[in-house]
N, C-alpha and C positions, 0 to 999 in steps of 0.2 A: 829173398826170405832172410839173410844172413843179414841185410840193414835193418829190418824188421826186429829182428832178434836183438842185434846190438844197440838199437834206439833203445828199445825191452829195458836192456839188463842195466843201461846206463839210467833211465827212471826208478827202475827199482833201487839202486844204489842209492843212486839222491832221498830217494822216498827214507831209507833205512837209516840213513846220515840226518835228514831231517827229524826225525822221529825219535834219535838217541842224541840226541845236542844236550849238554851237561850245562849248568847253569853257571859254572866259572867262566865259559865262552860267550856269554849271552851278556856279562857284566865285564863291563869298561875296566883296564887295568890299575889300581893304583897310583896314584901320584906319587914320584917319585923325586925328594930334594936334589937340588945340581947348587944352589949359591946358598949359602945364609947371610943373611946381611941386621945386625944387630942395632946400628944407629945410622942417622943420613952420613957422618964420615967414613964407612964404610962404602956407602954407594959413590965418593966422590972420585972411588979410582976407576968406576965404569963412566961406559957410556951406553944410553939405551936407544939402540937406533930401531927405525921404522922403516918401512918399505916406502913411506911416503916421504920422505926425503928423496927417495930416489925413484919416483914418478905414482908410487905405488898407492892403492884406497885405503890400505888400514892402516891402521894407529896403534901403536902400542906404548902402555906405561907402567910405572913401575912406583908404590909409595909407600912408604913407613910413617906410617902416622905418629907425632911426637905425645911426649909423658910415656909411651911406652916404653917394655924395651927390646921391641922390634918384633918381625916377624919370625917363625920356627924357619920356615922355606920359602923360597922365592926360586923360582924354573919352572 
């Protein structure tokens, strides 16, 4: 009866937790800036590496489109 009980009381919990979820948990956390890079001499002291250099499927890149002047963030 006590498994009973404690299946029970662990349902109800979740049910209660379910039922009170606040909507700042439900949305994705802000983007948060780590580099700013303002023209391409900037980026020429990185390097942007990929997993695919090192056997890996994805791809990653990184661009500042010119006449601007540059992006806010970049991370």
């Amino acid at each position: 009866m006590s498994r009973f009980r404690s299946l029970w009381q662990v349902s109800v919990n979740a049910t209660k937790k379910a039922l009170t979820w606040e909507l700042e948990e439900m949305v994705p956390p802000a983007e948060k800036c780590i580099f700013k890079f303002s023209s391409k001499e900037d980026l020429k002291r990185w390097h942007l590496y990929s997993d695919s250099e090192y056997g890996g499927l994805s791809s990653a890149s990184l661009e500042i489109k010119d006449g601007g002047i540059g992006s806010d963030c970049t991370g």
